[in-house]
C-alpha positions, 0 to 999 in steps of 0.5 A: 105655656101660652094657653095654660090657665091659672087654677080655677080658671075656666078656658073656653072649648070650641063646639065644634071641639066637643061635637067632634069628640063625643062622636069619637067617643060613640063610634069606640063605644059602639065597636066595643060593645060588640064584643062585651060578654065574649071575653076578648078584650084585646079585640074589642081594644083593636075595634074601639081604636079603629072607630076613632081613628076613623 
């Protein structure tokens, strides 16, 4: 792999990358806390993955 790093090595992660992912990251978490508590996890699943792909 040319972008593997040795062990221990630290590769940078582009902003713009981690901006990216945490707002992905907040818009799952969003839509499944809406459904905590109701025990319908299957759903809550199905609405975090809509969120992200969003």
């Amino acid at each position: 792999m040319a972008n593997a790093s040795k062990a221990g090595e630290r590769v940078a992660v582009p902003p713009l990358f981690i901006f990216a992912l945490r707002n992905v990251t907040e818009a799952a978490a969003r839509e499944a806390y809406k459904w905590i508590g109701l025990g319908q996890k299957d759903k809550s699943d199905v609405a975090a993955a809509e969120a992200m792909r969003e």
